[in-house]
C-alpha positions as CSV (number, residue, x, y, z in Angstrom):
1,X,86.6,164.6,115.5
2,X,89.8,164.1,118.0
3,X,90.1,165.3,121.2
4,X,93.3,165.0,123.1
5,X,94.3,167.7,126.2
6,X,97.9,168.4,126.3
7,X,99.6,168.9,129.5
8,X,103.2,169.3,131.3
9,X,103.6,166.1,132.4
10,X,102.9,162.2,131.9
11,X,103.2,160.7,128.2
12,X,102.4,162.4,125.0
13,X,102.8,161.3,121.3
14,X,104.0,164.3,119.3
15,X,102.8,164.9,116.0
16,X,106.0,163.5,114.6
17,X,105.1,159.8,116.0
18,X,107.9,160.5,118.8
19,X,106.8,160.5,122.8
20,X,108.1,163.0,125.0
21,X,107.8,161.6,129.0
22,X,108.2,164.4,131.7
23,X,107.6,163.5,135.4
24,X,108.1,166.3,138.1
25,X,110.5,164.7,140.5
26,X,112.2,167.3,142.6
27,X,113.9,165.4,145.5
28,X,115.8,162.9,142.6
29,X,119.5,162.5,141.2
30,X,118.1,161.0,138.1
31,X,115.7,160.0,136.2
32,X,115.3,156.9,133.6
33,X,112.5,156.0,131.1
34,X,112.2,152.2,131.5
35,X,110.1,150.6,128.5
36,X,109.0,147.3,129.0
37,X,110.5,144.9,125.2
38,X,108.3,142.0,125.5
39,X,111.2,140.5,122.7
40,X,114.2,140.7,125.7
41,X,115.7,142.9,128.6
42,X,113.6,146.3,129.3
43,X,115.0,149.3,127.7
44,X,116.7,152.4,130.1
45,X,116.7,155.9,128.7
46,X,117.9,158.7,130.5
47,X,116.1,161.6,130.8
48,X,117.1,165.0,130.5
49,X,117.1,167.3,134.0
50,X,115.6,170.4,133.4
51,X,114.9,173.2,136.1
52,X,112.6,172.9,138.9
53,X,113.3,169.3,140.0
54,X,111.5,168.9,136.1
55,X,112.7,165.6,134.0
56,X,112.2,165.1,130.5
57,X,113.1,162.6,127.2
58,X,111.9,162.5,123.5
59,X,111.9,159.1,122.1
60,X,111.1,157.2,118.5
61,X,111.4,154.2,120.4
62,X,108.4,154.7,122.2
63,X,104.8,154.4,120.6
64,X,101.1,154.1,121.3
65,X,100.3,151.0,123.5
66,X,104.0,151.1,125.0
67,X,104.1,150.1,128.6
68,X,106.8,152.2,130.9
69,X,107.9,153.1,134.3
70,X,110.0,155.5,135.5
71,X,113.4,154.3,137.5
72,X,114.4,157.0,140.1
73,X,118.3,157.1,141.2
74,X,118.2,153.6,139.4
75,X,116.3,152.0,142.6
76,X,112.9,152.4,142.5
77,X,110.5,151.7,139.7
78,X,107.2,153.5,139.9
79,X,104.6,153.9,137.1
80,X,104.0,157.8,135.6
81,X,101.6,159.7,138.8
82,X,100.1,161.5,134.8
83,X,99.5,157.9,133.7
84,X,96.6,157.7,131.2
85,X,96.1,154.2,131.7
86,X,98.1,151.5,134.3
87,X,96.1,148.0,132.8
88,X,98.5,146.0,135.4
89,X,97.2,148.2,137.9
90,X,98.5,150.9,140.2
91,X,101.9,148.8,141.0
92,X,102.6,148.2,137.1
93,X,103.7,149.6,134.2
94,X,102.1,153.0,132.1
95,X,100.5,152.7,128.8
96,X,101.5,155.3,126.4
97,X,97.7,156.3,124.9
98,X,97.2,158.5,121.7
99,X,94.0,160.4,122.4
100,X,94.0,161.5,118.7
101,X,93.1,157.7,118.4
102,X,89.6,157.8,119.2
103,X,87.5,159.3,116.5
104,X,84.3,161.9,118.4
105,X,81.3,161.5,117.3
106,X,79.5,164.7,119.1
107,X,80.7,167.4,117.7
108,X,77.4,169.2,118.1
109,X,77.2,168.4,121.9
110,X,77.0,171.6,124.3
111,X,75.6,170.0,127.2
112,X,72.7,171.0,128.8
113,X,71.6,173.7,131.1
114,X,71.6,173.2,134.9
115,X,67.8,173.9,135.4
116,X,67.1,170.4,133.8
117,X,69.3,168.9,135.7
118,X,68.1,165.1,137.0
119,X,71.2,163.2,138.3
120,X,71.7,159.4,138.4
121,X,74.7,158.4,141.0
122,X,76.4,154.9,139.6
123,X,79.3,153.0,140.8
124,X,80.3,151.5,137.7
125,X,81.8,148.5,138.9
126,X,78.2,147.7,140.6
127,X,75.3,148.8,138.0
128,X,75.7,146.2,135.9
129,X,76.4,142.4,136.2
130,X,79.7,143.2,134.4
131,X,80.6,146.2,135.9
132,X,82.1,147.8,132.9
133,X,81.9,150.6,130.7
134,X,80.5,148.5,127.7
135,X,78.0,147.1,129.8
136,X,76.4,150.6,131.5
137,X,75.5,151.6,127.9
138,X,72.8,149.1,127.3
139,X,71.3,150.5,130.6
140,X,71.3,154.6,129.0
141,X,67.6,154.2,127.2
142,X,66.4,153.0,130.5
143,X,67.6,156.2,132.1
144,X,66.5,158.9,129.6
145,X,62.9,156.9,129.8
146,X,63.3,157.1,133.8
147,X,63.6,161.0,133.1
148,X,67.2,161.5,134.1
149,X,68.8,163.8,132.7
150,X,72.5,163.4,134.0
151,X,74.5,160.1,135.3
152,X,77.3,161.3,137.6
153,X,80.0,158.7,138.3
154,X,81.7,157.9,141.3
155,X,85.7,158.1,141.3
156,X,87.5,156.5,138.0
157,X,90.6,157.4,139.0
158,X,93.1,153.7,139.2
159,X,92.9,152.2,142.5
160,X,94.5,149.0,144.4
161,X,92.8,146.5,143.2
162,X,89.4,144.8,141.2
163,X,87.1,146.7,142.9
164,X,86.6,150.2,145.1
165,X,84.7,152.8,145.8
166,X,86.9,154.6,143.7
167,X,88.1,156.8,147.1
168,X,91.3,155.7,147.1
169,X,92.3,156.1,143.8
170,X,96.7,157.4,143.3
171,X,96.8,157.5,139.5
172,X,94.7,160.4,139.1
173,X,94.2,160.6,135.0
174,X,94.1,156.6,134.4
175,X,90.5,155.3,134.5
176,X,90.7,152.0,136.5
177,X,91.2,149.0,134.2
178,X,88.6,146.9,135.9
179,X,86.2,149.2,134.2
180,X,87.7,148.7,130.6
181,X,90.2,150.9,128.7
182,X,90.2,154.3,128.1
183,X,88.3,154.5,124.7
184,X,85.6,152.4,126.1
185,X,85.1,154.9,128.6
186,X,84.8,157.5,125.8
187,X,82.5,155.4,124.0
188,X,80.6,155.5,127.3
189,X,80.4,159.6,127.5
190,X,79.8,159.7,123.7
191,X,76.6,157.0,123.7
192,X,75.3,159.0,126.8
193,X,75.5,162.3,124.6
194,X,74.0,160.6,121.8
195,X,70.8,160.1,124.0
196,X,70.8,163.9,125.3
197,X,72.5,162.5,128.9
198,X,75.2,164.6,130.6
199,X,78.2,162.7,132.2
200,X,79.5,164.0,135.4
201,X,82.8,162.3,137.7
202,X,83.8,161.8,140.8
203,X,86.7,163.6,141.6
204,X,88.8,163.4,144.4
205,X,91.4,166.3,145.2
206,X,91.8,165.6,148.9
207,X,94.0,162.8,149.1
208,X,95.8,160.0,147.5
209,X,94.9,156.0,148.7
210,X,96.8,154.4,151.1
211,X,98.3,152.3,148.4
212,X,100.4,152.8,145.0
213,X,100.9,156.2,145.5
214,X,105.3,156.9,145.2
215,X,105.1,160.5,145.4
216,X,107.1,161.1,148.9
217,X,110.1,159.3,147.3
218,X,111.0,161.5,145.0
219,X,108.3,164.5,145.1
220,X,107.5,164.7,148.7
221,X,106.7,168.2,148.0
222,X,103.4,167.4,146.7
223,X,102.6,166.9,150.8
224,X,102.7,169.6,153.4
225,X,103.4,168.1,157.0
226,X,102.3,171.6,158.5
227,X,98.3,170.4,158.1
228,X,96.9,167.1,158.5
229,X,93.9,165.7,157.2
230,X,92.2,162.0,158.4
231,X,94.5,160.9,155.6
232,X,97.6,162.0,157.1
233,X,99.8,165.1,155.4
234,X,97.8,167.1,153.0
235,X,98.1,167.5,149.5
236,X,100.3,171.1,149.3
237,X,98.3,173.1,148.2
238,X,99.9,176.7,149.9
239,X,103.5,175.4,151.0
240,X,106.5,175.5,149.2
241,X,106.8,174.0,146.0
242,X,102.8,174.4,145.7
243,X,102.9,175.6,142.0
244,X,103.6,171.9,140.4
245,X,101.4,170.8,143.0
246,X,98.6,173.4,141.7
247,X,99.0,172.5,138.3
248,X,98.5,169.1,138.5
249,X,95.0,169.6,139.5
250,X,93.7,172.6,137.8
251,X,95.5,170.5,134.6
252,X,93.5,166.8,136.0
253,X,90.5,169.0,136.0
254,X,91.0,170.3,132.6
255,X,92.1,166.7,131.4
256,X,88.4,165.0,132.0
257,X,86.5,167.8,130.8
258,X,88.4,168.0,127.2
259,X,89.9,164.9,126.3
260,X,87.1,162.8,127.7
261,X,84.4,165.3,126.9
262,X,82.8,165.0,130.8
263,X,79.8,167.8,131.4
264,X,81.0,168.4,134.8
265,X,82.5,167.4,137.9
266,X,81.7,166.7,141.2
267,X,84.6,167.4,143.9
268,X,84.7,164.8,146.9
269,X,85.4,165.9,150.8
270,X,86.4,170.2,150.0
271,X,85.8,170.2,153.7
272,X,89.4,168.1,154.1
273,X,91.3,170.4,151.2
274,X,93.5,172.6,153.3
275,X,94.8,175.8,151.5
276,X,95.2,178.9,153.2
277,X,96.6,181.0,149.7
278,X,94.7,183.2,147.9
279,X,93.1,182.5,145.1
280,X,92.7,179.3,147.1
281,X,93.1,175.9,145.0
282,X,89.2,175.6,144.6
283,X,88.5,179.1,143.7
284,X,91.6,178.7,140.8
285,X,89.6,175.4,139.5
286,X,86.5,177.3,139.2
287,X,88.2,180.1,137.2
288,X,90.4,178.0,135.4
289,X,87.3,176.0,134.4
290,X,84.8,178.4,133.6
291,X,87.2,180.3,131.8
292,X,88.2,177.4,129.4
293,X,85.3,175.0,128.5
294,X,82.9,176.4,130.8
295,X,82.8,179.7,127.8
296,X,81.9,177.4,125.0
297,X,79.4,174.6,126.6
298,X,77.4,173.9,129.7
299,X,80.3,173.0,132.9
300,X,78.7,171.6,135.7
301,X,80.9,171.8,139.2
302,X,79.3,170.5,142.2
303,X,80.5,170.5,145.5
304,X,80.8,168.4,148.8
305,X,81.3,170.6,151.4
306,X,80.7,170.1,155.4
307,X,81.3,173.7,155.6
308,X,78.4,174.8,154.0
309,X,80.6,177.5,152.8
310,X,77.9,179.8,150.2
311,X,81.1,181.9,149.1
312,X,82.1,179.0,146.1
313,X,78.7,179.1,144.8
314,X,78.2,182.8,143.5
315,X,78.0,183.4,140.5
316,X,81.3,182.3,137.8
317,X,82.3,179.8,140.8
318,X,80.6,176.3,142.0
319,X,77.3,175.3,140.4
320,X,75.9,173.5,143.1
321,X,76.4,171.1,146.6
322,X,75.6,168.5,147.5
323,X,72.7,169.4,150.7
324,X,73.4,166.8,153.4
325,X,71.3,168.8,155.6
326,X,67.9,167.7,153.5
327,X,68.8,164.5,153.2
328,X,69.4,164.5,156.8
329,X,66.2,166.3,158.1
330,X,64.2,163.9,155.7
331,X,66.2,160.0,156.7
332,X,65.2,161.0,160.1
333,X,61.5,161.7,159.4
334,X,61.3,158.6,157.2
335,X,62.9,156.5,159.7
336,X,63.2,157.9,163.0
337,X,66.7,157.2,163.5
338,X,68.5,160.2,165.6
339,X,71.9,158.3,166.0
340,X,75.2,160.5,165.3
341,X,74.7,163.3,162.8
342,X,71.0,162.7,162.5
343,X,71.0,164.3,166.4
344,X,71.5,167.6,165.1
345,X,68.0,167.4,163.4
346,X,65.9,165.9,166.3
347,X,64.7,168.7,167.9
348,X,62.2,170.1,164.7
349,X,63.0,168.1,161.8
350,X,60.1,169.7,159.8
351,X,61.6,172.6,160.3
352,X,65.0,172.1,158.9
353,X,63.3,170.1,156.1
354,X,61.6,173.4,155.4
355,X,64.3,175.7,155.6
356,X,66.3,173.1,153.7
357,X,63.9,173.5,151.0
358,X,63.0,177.4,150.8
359,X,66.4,178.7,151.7
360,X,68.9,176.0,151.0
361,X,71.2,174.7,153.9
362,X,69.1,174.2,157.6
363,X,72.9,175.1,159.3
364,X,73.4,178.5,158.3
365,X,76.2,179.3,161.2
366,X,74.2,177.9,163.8
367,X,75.8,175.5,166.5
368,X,76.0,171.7,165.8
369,X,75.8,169.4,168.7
370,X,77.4,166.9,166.6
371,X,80.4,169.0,166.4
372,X,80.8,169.5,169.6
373,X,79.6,173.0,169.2
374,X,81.1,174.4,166.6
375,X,78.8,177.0,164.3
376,X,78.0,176.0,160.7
377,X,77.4,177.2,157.5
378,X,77.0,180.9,155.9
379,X,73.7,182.3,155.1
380,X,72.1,181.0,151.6
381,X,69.3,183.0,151.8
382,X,70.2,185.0,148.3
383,X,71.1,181.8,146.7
384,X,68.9,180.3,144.0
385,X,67.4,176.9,144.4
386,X,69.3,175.2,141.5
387,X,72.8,175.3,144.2
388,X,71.5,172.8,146.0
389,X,71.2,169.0,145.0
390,X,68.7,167.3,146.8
391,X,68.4,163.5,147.7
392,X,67.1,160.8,150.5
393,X,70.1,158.1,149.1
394,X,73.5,158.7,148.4
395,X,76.5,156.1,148.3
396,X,77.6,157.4,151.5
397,X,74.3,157.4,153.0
398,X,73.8,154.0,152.3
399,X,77.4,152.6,151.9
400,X,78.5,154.2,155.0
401,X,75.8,151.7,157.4
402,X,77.0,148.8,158.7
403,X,75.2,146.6,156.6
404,X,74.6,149.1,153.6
405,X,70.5,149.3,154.0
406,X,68.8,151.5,151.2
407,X,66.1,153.6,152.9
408,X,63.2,151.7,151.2
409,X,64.5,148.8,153.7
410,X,64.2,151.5,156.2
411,X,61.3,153.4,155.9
412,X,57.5,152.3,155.6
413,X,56.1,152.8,152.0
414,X,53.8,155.6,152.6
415,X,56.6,157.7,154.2
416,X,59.0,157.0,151.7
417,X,56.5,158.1,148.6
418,X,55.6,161.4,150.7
419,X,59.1,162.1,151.1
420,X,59.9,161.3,147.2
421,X,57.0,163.9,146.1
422,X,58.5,166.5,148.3
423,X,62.0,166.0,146.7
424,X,61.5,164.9,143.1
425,X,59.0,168.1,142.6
426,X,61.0,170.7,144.2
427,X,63.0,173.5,142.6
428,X,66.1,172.0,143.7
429,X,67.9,169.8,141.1
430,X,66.9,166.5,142.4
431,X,69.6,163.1,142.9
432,X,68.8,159.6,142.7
433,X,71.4,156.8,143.4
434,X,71.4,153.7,141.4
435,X,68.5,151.3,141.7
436,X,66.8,153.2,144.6
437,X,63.8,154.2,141.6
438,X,63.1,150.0,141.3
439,X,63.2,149.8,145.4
440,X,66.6,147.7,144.4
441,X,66.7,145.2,147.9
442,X,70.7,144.5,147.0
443,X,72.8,146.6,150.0
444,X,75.5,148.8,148.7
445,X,78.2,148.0,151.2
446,X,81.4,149.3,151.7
447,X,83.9,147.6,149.7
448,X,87.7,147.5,148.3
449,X,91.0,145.3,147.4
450,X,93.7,145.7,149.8
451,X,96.2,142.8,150.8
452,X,98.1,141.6,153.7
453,X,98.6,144.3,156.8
454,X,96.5,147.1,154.6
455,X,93.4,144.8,154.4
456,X,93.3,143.2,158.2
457,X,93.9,147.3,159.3
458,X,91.3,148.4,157.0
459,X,88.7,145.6,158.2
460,X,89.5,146.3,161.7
461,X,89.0,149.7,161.4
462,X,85.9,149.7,159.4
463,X,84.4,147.3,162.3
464,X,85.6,150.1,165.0
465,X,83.8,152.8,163.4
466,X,80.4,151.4,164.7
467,X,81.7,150.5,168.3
468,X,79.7,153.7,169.4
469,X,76.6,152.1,168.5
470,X,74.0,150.3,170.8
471,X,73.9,147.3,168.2
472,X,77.0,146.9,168.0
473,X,78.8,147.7,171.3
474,X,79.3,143.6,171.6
475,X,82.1,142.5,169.6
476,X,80.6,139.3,168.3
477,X,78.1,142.1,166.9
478,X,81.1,144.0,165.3
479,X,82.3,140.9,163.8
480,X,79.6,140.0,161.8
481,X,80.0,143.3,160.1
482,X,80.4,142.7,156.1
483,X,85.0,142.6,155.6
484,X,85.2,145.1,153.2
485,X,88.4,143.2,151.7
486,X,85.9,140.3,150.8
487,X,84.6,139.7,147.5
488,X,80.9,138.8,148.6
489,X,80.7,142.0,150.1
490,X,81.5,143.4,146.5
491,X,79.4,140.9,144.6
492,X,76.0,141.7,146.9
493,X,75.9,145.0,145.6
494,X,75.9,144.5,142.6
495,X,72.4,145.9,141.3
496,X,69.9,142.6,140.6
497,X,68.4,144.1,137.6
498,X,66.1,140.7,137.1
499,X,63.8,142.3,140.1
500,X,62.2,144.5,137.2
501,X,59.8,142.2,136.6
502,X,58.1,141.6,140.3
503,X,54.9,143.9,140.4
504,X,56.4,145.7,143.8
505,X,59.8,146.6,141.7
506,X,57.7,147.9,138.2
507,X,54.9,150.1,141.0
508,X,58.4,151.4,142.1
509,X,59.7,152.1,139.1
510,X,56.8,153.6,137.8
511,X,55.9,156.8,140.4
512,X,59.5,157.7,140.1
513,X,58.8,158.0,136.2
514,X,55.6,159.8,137.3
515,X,57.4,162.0,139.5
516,X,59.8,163.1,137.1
517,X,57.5,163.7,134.5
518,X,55.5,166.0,136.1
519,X,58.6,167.6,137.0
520,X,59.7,167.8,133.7
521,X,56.2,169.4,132.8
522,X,55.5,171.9,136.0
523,X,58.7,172.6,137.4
524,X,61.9,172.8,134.7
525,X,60.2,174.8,132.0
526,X,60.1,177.6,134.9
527,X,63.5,177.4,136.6
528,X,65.8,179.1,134.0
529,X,66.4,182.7,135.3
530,X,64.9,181.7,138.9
531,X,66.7,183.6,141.5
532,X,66.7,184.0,145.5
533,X,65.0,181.3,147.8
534,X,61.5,180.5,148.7
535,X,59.6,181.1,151.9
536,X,58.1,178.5,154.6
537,X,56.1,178.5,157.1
538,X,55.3,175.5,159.2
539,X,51.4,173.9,160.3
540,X,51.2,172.3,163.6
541,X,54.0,170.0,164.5
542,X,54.6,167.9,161.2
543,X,53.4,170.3,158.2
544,X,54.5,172.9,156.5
545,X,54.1,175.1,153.5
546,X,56.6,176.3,151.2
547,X,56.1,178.6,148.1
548,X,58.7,179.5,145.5
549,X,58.9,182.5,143.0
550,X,60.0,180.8,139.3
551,X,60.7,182.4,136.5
552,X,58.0,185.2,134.4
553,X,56.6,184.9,138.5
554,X,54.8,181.7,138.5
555,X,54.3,180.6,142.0
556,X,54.9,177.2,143.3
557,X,53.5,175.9,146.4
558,X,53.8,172.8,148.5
559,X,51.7,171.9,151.2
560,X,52.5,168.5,153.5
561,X,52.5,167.0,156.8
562,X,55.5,164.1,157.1
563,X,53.9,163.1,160.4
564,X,51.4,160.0,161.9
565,X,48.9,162.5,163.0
566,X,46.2,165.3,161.0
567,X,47.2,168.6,161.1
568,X,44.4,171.5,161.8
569,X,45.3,174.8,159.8
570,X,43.8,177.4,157.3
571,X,45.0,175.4,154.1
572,X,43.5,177.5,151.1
573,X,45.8,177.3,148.6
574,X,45.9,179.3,145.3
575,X,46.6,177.8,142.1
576,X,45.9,174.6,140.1
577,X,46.9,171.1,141.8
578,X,49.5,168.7,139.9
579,X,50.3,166.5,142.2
580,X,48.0,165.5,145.2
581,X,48.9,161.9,147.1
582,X,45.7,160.8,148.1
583,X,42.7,161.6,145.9
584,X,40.3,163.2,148.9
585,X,42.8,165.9,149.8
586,X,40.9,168.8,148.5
587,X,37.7,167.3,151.0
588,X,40.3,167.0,153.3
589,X,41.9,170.8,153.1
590,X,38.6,171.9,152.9
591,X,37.9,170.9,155.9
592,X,40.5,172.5,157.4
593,X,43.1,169.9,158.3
594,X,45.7,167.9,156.5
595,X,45.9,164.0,156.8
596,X,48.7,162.2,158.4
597,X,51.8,161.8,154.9
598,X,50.1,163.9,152.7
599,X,52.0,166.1,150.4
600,X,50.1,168.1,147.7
601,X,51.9,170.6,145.1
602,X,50.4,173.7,143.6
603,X,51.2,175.9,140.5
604,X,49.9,179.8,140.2
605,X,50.4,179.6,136.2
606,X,52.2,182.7,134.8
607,X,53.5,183.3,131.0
608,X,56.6,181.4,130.6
């Protein structure tokens, strides 16, 4: 089967063997197609001005594998912005590639529905010794037996350089070379189908990396210098000249989805995507999406979102976000820490783990100390629990430390277990990020490739970040600091997959497969069709009870205390027990109090 996505710009072959080249480039005189002749002197076409600043050339001379540029007002060479692969990397040439080329093998693949959704976050470049495409396959069996159900991967898009987070990627439809070509990244998506696992990416719509990118040379109307982002000017998404702008998203979108057969995506920073138009940019993706492949096979779009804006996730929009909030209620009860962010969950962090996990964000429009104020979030009451994907690791929760800690390096054992069996068991589709199920003791730092006046800035500034903190208000402090710019820092994250075989790694491993199989037992048979949120009340200072309505009216019910101390309360529960962490509970409950990190789950069985 071939699969190939055909869109207004960039390099396609034509069904004649020709290739038409168009590039959008508004603010130039002309336009030529420069294709590198490894026999002598590089070839210049001209290309044809159309309307709208559009530029365009047919060409025999052209084929698959041919490497171009584009030379604007005969001065500046830059590689196609619609590049489908750059294997010299952002600064070099284009590679004309022929998706018709790669013969699909999964014809019969729909995806899968979002109730049995397990996601597995990987950084490609770190999962595997090798860091490539080739080499993440040999790790899918291990996945489906882990019980994951989806791997989601962190940005593709070609970057400056060997190694990134993938944040700062400028050619938006080339997948980095460091990862391997384009049809081994297909061959990727296709094994992972073969085995039943969806493929999710990383996209990022919100800005373009500080280097590579040529657009304000001759399409500076991609940028709109009346809003400003941390990046600098935003993309344009409501100024004028926004509808080429539009396009090349909802069409970047469309691109991964068909011609690289992705099950969803997951959209980086909304928070930082300024568009005041209506439809707004995200709410046109949605559409777009779920009006193309989203009619004919499961399309999963997730969210980032600060905002904690409910509105995108109704139904026929988002799928699901990402719930900091959890994550943030739960770090601080496994660890204690109450620096920055964590602040706003101090006060009762059983209680916004509880609301977290009945009603779905803890902010919904109240004030946040941390933002000086400021309210946050909408009501998601009337949301179901499948909108909200749940975690206690994420590459920015970990990457984003100074020294890239996981939190099994943070939190004591018995904590961390208590807090896994709230969140691998509940409704909400649950998140794990690469390695944390083995207790993986590499860091995931932060890490990237710039040179000269980029890197020092970047290394300087990635030190500053932390000045606000007690350990590391001393300079000397600061400086010690992993330099981003530094392959070590790189090379230490890289997952040590060897550890497998210590006793401590394989006990790891092992309740995170029991975890997920009882989910897969209990809980997803009885989440299709589930709809509004659960209740909670909580028990003394540290426990709580939450109970959930699932599908045909099954009743699920958790009952925990994430604190050091018993807590004394009526705790009859109805139903049969699945999961109880310490074998005496029931005496325990009985009794009439609940012991110190205990966390017991309930089903009220009901015809499925």
């Amino acid at each position: 089967m071939k699969r190939g996505y055909d869109m207004p710009f960039g390099a396609c072959v034509l069904p004649d063997g020709r290739v038409r080249f168009r590039l959008w480039a508004p603010a130039a005189t002309s336009v030529e197609l420069c294709l590198e002749n490894q026999a002598g002197a590089d070839i210049l076409l001209p290309m044809h001005r159309l309307s709208d600043g559009w530029f365009q050339l047919e060409t025999a001379q052209a084929t698959s594998g041919t490497l171009y540029r584009y030379c604007i007002d005969r001065s500046l060479l830059v590689p196609d912005p619609a590049s489908r692969a750059n294997p010299d990397d952002v600064q070099g040439p284009s590679q004309v590639i022929d998706p018709a080329s790669f013969n699909w093998l999964d014809a019969d693949w729909l995806g899968r529905p979002w109730s049995e959704a397990v996601i597995y976050e990987l950084h490609l470049g770190t999962f595997t010794a090798e860091g490539s495409c080739t080499a993440a396959i040999q790790r899918l069996d291990y996945l489906v037996d882990l019980g994951v159900t989806a791997i989601e991967l962190m940005p593709l898009a070609d970057f400056p350089g060997t190694r990134n987070w993938g944040y700062d990627g400028v050619l938006l439809f080339a997948p980095d070379h460091s990862y391997g070509t384009p049809d081994e990244l297909k061959t990727l998506v296709q094994a992972a189908h073969v085995r039943g696992l969806m493929v999710l990416l990383d996209v990022v719509y919100n800005h373009f990396g500080p280097e590579g990118n040529y657009l304000h040379h001759y399409a500076p109307q991609f940028f709109n210098e009346h809003h400003h982002t941390p990046w600098g000017a935003a993309i344009n998404f409501d100024g004028d000249g926004n509808g080429c702008v539009r396009d090349f998203y909802r069409h970047n979108a469309l691109y991964w989805l068909e011609e690289y057969h992705f099950d969803g995506l997951r959209f980086d920073a909304v928070h930082a995507i300024i568009d005041d138009s209506l439809p707004n940019i995200l709410e046109e993706l949605a559409a777009t999406i779920q009006a193309g492949p989203g009619r004919n096979r499961h399309i999963h779009l997730i969210l980032e979102n600060d905002g904690n804006q409910v509105n995108y996730l109704q139904p026929g929009g988002f799928t699901a976000q990402w719930n900091d909030d959890l994550h943030h209620a739960l770090h601080l009860l496994l660890t204690g820490e109450a620096d920055g962010y964590y602040a706003d969950y101090a006060d009762q962090p059983v209680l916004h783990l509880a609301r977290c996990l009945a009603e779905g964000f803890a902010y919904q429009g109240q004030a946040s100390g941390f933002r000086n104020g400021r309210s946050r979030g909408q009501p998601s009451r009337n949301l179901s629990s499948g909108a909200f994907i749940s975690y206690c690791q994420t590459h920015d929760q970990i990457g984003n430390r100074a020294y890239g800690e996981r939190i099994g390096m943070l939190a004591p054992q018995q904590r961390l277990q208590a807090g896994l069996a709230v969140l691998l068991l509940a409704p909400s589709p649950p998140m794990l990020f690469m390695g944390e199920e083995f207790a993986a003791v590499t860091p995931f730092q932060f890490f990237c490739d710039f040179q000269g006046e980029l890197a020092a800035a970047v290394t300087q500034g990635r030190r500053r970040e932390f000045a606000g903190f007690t350990a590391f208000a001393d300079p000397v402090a600061r400086a010690r600091i992993p330099d981003p710019n530094n392959p070590a820092t790189f090379l230490c994250s890289k997952l040590h997959w060897a550890c497998l075989e210590l006793p401590q790694h394989q006990d790891s491993l092992d309740y995170y497969r029991r975890l997920l199989a009882l989910r897969r037992t209990f809980i997803v048979p009885r989440l299709p069709g589930q709809s509004g949120s659960g209740e909670f009340e909580l028990l003394g200072a540290t426990g709580m009870r939450v109970c959930w309505r699932l599908t045909g009216g099954s009743r699920l019910s958790l009952l925990a205390n994430l604190g050091n101390d018993p807590v004394a309360a009526d705790l009859q529960m109805t139903g049969s027990a699945f999961y109880i962490s310490q074998a005496d509970l029931p005496e325990a409950f009985a009794a009439g109090y609940a012991p110190a990190w205990c966390v017991a789950w309930y089903l009220d069985e009901a015809p499925i």
